[in-house]
C-alpha positions as CSV (number, residue, x, y, z in Angstrom):
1,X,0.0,0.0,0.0
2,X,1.2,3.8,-0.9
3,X,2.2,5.6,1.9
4,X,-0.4,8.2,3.0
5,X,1.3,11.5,3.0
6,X,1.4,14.2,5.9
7,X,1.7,18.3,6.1
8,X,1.9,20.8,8.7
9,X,0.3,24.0,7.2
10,X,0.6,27.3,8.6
11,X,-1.1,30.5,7.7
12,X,-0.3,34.1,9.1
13,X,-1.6,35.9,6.4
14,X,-3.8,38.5,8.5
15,X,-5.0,38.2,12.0
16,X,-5.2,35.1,12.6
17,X,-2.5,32.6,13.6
18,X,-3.3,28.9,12.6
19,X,-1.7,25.7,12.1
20,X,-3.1,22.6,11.1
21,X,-2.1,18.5,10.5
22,X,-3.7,17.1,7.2
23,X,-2.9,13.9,6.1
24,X,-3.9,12.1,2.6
25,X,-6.9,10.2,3.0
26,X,-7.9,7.0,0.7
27,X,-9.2,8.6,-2.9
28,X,-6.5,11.4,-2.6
29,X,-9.0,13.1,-0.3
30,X,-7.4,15.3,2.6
31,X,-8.1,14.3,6.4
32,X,-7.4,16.7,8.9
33,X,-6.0,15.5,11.9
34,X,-5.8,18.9,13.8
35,X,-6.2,22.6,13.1
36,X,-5.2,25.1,16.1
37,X,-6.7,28.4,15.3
38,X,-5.4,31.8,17.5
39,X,-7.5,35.1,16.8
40,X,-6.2,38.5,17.0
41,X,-9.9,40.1,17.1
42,X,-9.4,41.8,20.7
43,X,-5.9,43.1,20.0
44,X,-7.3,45.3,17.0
45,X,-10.8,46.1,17.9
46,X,-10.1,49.5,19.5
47,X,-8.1,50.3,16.0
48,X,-11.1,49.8,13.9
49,X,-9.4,47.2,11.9
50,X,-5.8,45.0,11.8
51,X,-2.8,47.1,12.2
52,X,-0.1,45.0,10.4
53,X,2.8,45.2,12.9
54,X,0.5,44.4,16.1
55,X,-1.1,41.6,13.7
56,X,2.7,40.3,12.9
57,X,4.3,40.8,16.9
58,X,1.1,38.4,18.0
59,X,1.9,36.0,15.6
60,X,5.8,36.0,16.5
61,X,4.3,35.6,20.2
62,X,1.7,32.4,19.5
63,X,3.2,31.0,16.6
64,X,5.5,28.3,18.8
65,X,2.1,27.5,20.8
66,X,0.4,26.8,18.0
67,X,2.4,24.7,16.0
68,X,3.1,22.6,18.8
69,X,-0.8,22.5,19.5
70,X,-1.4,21.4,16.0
71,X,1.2,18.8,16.2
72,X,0.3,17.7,19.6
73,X,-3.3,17.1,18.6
74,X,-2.4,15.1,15.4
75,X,-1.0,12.6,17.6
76,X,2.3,12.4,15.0
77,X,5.8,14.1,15.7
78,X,7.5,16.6,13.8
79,X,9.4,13.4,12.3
80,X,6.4,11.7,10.8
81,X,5.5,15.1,9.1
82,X,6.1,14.5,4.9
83,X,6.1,18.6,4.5
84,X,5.8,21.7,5.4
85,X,2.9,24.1,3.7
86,X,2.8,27.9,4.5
87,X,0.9,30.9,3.2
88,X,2.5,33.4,1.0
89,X,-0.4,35.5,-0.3
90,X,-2.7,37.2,-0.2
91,X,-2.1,38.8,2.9
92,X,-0.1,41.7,5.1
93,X,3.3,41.3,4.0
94,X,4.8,41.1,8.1
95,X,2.4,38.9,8.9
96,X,3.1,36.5,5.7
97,X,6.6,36.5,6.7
98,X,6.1,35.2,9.9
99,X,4.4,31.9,8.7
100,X,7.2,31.8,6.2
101,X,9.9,31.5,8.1
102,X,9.1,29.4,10.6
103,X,7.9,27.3,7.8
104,X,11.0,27.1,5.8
105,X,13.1,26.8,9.3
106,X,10.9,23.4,10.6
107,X,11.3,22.2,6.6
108,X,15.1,23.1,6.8
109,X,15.8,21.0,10.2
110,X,13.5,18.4,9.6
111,X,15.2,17.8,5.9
112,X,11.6,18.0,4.8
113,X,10.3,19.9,1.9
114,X,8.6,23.0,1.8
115,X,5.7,24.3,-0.1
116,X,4.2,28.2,0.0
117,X,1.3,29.1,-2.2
């Protein structure tokens, strides 16, 4: 039987900070095994909208928690994980980069590859 790939996906595209597990399911159909979701809604309600550096410092502070989280919940380790998935657009530039990097950093330690959008 084909091994079932796995991916961590992270998104940081906004005000939001999210990570989820999602593994290949029989018929090439997606199951997902965790998704950890960390709103910023508080943090920019007295601005009247998302103000990109707050929205980018937040994620910098919850991204750890939330990967972790994600990969806790999936019930695999960092090792079983085929890839690494990250959002590079649309989106606030700061925030995108957060996502990014941790993305290709996990991908680059883990010898895994990495895929942005």
């Amino acid at each position: 039987m084909k091994k079932l790939l796995t991916f961590l996906g992270i998104e940081t595209s906004c005000d939001e900070t999210a990570a989820a597990v999602v593994e290949q399911n029989i018929g090439q159909k997606a199951k997902i095994l965790s998704n950890i979701v960390s709103s910023q809604i508080k943090e920019h309600r007295k601005f009247g909208g998302v103000v990109p550096e707050i929205a980018a410092r937040a994620h910098v502070e919850k991204i750890d928690f939330i990967i972790n989280e994600a990969i806790k919940k999936s019930k695999k380790s960092l090792n079983e994980i085929d890839g690494i998935a990250a959002t590079a657009g649309p989106g606030l530039i700061v925030c995108l980069t957060v996502g990014l990097s941790i993305g290709k950093t996990i991908a680059r330690s883990l010898d895994k590859p990495f895929f942005s959008n």
